[in-house]
N, C-alpha and C positions, 0 to 999 in steps of 0.2 A: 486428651482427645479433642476438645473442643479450640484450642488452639491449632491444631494440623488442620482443622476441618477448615477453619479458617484463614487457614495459606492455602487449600487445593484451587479456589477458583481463582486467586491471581496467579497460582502457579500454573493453571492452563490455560489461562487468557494471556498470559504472557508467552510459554512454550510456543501456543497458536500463533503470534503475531512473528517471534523469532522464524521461525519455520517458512514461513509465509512469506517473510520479507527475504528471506535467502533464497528464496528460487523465485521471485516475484519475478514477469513477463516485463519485457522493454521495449517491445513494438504492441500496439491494438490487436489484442490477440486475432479477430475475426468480424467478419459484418456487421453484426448488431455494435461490436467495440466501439468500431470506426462511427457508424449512426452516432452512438453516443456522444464520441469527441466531438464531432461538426455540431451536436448541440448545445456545445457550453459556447460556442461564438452566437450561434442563431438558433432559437427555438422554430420546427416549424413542421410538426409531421407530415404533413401533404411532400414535402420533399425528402423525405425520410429523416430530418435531423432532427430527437430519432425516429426509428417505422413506429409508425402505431401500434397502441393505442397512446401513447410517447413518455410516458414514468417521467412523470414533471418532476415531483417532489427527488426524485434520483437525479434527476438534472440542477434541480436548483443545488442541492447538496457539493454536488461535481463542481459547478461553477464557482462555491465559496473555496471546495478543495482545490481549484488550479488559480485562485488567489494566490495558496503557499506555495504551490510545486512549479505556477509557469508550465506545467505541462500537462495536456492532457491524459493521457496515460497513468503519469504517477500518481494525479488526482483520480483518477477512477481505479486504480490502483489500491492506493491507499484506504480509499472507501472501502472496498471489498478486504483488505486485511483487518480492518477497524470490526467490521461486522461479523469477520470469522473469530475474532475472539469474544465480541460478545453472544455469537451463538453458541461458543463453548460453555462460556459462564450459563447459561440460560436452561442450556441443556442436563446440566450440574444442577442447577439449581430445582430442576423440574424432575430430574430422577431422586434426588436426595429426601424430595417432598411424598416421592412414592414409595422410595423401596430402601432410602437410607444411605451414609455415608461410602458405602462401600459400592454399592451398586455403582451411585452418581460416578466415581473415582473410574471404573471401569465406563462407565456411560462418556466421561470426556476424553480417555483416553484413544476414545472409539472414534469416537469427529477428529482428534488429532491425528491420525494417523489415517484417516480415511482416505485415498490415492483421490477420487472425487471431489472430494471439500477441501482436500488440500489443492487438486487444481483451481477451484473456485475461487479459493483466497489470494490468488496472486494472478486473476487478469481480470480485465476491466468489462464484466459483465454484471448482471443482476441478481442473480439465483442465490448468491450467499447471502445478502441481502433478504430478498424473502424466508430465508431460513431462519435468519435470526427473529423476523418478525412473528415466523410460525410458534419458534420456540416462546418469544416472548407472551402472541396474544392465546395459543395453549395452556400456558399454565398459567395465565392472570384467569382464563374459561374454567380451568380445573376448580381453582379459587372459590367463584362464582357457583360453580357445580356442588361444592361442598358445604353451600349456605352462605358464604361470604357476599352478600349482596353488595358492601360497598366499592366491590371492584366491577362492579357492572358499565359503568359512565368511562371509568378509567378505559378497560381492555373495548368498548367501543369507541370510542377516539383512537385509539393504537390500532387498531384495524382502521380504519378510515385512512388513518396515516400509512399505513402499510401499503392499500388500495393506491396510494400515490405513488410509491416507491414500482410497484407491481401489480397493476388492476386485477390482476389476476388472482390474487389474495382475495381477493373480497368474494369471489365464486369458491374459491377454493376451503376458506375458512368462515367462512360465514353460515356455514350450516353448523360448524360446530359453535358459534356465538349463539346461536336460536336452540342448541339441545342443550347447553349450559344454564341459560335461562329461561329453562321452561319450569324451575320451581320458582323462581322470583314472580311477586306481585304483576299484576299485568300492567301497574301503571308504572313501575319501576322498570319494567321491559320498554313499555313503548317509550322510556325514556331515553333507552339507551339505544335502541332502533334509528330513534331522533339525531341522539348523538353522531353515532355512525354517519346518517345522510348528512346532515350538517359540514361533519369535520371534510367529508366526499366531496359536499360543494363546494367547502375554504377552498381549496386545490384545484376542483375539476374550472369552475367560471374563470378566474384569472388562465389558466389553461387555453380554455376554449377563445377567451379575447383574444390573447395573443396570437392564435393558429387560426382563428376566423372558423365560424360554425361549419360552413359550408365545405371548407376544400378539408378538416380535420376529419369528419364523417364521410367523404368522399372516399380521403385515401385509408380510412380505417374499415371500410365497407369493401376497397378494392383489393385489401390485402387480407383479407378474410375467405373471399371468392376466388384470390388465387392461389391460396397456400392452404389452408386447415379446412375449410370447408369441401372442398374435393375428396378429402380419402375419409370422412366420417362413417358410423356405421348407418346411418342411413342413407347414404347416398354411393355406396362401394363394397365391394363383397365381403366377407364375415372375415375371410381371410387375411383383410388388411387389420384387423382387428386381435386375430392370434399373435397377426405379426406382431403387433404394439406390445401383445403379454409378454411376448418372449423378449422383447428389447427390454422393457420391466425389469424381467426376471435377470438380464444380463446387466442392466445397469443395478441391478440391488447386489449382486458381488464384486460392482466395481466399486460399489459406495463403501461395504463393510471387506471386503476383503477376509483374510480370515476371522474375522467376525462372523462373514454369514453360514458358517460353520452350526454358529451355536446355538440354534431353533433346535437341532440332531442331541444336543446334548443336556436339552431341559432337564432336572432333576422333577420329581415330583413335588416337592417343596411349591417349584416354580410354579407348576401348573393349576397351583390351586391356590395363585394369587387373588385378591379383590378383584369381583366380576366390574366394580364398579368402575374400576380402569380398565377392564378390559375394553368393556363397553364404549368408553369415555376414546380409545384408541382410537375404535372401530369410526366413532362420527368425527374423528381428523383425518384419520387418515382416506376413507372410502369416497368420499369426492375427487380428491384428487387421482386416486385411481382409476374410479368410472371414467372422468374424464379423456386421460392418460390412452386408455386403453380404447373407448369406445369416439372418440373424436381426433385429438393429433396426438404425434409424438412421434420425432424420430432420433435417433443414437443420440445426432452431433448436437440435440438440442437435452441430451441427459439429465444438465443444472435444474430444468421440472420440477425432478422428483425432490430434490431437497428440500422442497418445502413439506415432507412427507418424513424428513429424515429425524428432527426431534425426539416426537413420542416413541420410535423405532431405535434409537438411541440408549432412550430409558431403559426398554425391554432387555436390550442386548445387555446392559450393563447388567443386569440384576441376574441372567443367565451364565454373566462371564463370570458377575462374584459369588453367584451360586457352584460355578464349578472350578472355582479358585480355593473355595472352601471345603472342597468336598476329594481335591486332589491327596494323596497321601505321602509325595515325596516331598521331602524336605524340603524349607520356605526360599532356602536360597535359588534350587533347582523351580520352584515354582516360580520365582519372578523372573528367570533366564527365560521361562519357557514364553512367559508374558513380552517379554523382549525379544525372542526371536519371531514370534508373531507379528510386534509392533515393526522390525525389521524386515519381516514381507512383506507389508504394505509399501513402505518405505521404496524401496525395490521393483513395485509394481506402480508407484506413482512416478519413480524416478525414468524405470528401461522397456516399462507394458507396449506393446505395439497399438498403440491407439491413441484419438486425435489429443487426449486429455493429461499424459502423460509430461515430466518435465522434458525428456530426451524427446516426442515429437513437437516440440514449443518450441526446443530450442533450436531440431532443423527447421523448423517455417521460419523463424527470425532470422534465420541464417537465408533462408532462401529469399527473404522480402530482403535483405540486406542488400544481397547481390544484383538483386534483379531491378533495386533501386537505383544500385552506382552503375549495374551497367547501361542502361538503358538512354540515357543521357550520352554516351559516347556515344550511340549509333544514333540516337535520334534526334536534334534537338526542338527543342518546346517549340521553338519560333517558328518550324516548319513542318510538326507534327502533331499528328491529336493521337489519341492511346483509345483503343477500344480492349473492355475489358469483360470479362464474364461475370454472371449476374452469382458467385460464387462465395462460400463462406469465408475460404482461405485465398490468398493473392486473386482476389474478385477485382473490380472496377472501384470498388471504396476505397479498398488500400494504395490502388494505384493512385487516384486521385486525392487523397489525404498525404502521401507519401512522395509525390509528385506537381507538386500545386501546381507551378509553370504550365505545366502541359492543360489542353482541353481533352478531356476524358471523358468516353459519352459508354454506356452501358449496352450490352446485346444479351439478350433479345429485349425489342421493346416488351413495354408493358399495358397491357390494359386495361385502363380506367376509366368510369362511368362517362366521362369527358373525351373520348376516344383513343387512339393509340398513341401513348407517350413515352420520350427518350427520357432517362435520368440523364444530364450531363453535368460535372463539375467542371470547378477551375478556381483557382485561388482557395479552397477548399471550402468555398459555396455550391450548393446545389441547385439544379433548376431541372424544370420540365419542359420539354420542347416537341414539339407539334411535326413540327420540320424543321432538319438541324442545318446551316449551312455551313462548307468547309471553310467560312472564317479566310484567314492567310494561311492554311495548313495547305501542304501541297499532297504528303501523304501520310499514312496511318500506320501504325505497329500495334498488334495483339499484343495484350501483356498477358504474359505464357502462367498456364494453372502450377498446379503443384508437381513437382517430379515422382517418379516413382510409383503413383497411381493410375490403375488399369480403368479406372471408371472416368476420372479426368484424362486421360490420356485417348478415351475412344471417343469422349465427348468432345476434347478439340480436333480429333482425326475427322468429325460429321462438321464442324463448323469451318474449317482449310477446303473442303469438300464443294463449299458453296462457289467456288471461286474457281474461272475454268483456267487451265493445265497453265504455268507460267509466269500469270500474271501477278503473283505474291514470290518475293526472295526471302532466302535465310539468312541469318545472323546467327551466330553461336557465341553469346557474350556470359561469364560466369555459370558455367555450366549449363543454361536457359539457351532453346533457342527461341528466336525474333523473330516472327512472320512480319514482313512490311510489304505494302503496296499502294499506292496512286488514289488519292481520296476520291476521284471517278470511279473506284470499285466497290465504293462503298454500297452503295444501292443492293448488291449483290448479297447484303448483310441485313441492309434494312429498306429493303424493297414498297414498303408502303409510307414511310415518316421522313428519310433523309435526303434527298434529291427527287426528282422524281423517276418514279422507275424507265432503266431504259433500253434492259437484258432482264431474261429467263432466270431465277437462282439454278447455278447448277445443284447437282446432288438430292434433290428434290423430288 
């Protein structure tokens, strides 16, 4: 027994990384993707490369990974398959610790197949990353919870470091570092407090040098005020607040899939597991739900909850092997049944109608594909600049990352403490602009949202709108069509920052 026990973690730290690497993304999946690449050339959140609060310690990492790859995608790529298999291991290792070899087996089988973690581990985002550090500085806290004092200094350093990859870790898991040592000495705590800020400042000061105090809290203040601080429960009706539950509740069956079945199928055995982990659950996981729930969160921002996914892992493993053991049909029929579950997920990560899936990843690459090569026949750089939408998918980033030639300037402005400013790229640098002038551009082309969607689709029907009868032509290149017109119409777009104004917006 203790030889299998110890093949299962390299056999699903490997399975993880197989998996991963075969359906691995080949374009920057979405906005925050793109942020990240422009910041392995230039560090510099006030420009967004990347948005604030700007996950240095992820970027420094990125920048050694596109040492090897030369690209950036496959390094940030690669980081998140690297991390999806050590949050399998972790996970494994942290339910084995709870509830035994069997459980853990079912607890990694559960991340590997999960449609959510499996999209996580193959594009160039953050959130798998926090997952693994969940997983990691959780059960160094469990450790510590169970007397083990000398992993107190360790698991704070690991969170500090985490805090770099994810500031958001440090709100999120820092209340469970303070309920894990509240039996340790209080001069062994405030050691490891120390620790924590410490390792916080290795990373935060050289950070702040390089982005300059003033414009990094500038634009980390302005993108607070216009994203997550508007629909909080203090400031927006209760109702934006069910809403968040219910997106919760809809991302916790995208994460387990038929897994989240099996809370329905507790045995009793289960229920009367050690309150000591119950408990111990309860202070990981209930921050980040409060949060979640009572400040932001929306669908396309799902990857959140993973840092939530861990100890929920555990549970689920120790339910699945509780009713693996409790089944009565023969063992062969019992692990087909284990397989045809691992084969729904499979299925729902592969053909699910949603942003996170492999089949809608691979039409948006397909559609950034097209909308790359055709737009260059009808436009070219020398005589056009690209306005693009402030949008997660074929936004103003990807045009401009995937576009460098071109001057790509973003709508709608944005506003910052310093007054109303344009994002504009080119050469896949970004700047902020006051007032933008038309350069040698003579006219402009919308780079067109995603097809097939009623909510982009009504949203560029209000922004065509601003623009009176005629004055914009179509193009219909790779299935996309081109709005282009005369960089004098631009005003009509950006009425306060780009020319000076000198017509009424229509549609208005």
């Amino acid at each position: 027994m203790s030889w299998r026990k110890g093949l299962d973690v390299p056999v699903l730290a490997v399975a993880t990384l197989l998996t991963r690497l075969a359906f691995r993304s080949h374009y920057l999946y979405d906005i925050d993707s793109v942020n990240f690449a422009l910041a392995l050339r230039r560090f510099d959140p006030s420009a967004h490369q990347p948005h604030p609060p700007g996950y240095f310690l992820y970027v420094c990492l990125g920048q050694l990974a596109n040492m090897i790859f030369s690209d950036a995608n496959s390094a940030l790529v690669a980081i998140s398959i690297a991390f999806s298999s050590g949050a399998v291991a972790m996970i494994y290792v942290l339910a084995d610790q709870w509830f035994g070899r069997s459980a853990a087996l079912f607890a990694g089988l559960i991340f590997l197949f999960s449609p959510l973690a499996w999209f996580h581990g193959t594009v160039a985002l953050t959130y798998i990353v926090e997952a693994f550090f969940s997983a990691l500085v959780g059960y160094l806290c469990w450790l510590v919870q169970r007397g083990e004092a000398r992993f107190v200094l360790p698991v704070a350093v690991i969170l500090g470091i985490a805090a770099g990859f994810r500031p958001s870790s440090i709100l999120l898991l820092g209340p469970l570092l303070l309920f894990s040592m509240r039996g340790t000495n209080r001069k062994l705590a405030a050691g490891g407090i120390l620790a924590l800020a410490l390792t916080v400042l290795a990373w935060f000061i050289p950070m702040i040098w390089i982005s300059g105090a003033g414009p990094y809290f500038s634009s980390l203040v302005s993108l607070w005020l216009t994203v997550p601080a508007e629909g909080t429960v203090f400031n927006s009706p209760v109702l934006n607040s069910i809403a968040r539950g219910l997106v919760i509740a809809g991302i916790y069956f995208l994460f387990f899939g038929c897994a989240a079945l099996l809370p329905l199928l507790r045995t009793r055995g289960a229920q009367t597991e050690n309150r000591r982990k119950t408990i111990f659950t309860r202070f990981w996981i209930a921050p980040g739900l409060l949060f979640f729930t009572l400040v932001y969160l929306k669908f396309v921002n799902s990857g959140y909850l993973l840092i939530l996914a861990p100890p929920l892992c555990a549970w689920m493993g120790l339910w699945a092997a509780n009713c693996y053991a409790n089944l009565r049909s023969p063992r062969v029929l019992n692990m087909f049944l284990v397989g045809g579950c691992a084969a729904i997920n499979t299925v729902v990560f592969l053909y699910a109608p949603v942003y996170c899936s492999y089949g809608e990843v691979r039409r948006f690459e397909t559609e950034l594909g097209n909308v790359i090569a055709a737009l260059p026949q009808i436009a070219p750089p020398e005589e056009t600049m690209i306005v693009g939408m402030d949008s997660h998918f074929l936004g103003y980033r990807h045009a401009g990352y995937y576009l460098p030639g071109y001057l790509t300037v973003e709508f709608p402005e944005v506003q910052l403490r310093s007054g109303r400013r344009i994002f504009a790229m080119q050469d896949r640098g970004t700047r902020l602009e006051g007032r933008l002038s038309s350069s040698s551009a003579r006219s402009f082309v919308i780079f067109p949202l995603p097809l097939g969607d009623k909510e982009y689709s009504e949203y560029m029907a209000q922004v065509l709108k601003r623009f009176p009868p005629g004055s914009l032509h179509s193009i219909i290149r790779g299935g996309h069509e081109f709005e282009i017109g005369p960089v004098e119409d631009l005003p009509y777009l950006f009425p306060a920052s780009v020319f000076p104004p000198r017509a009424p917006v229509y549609g208005k």
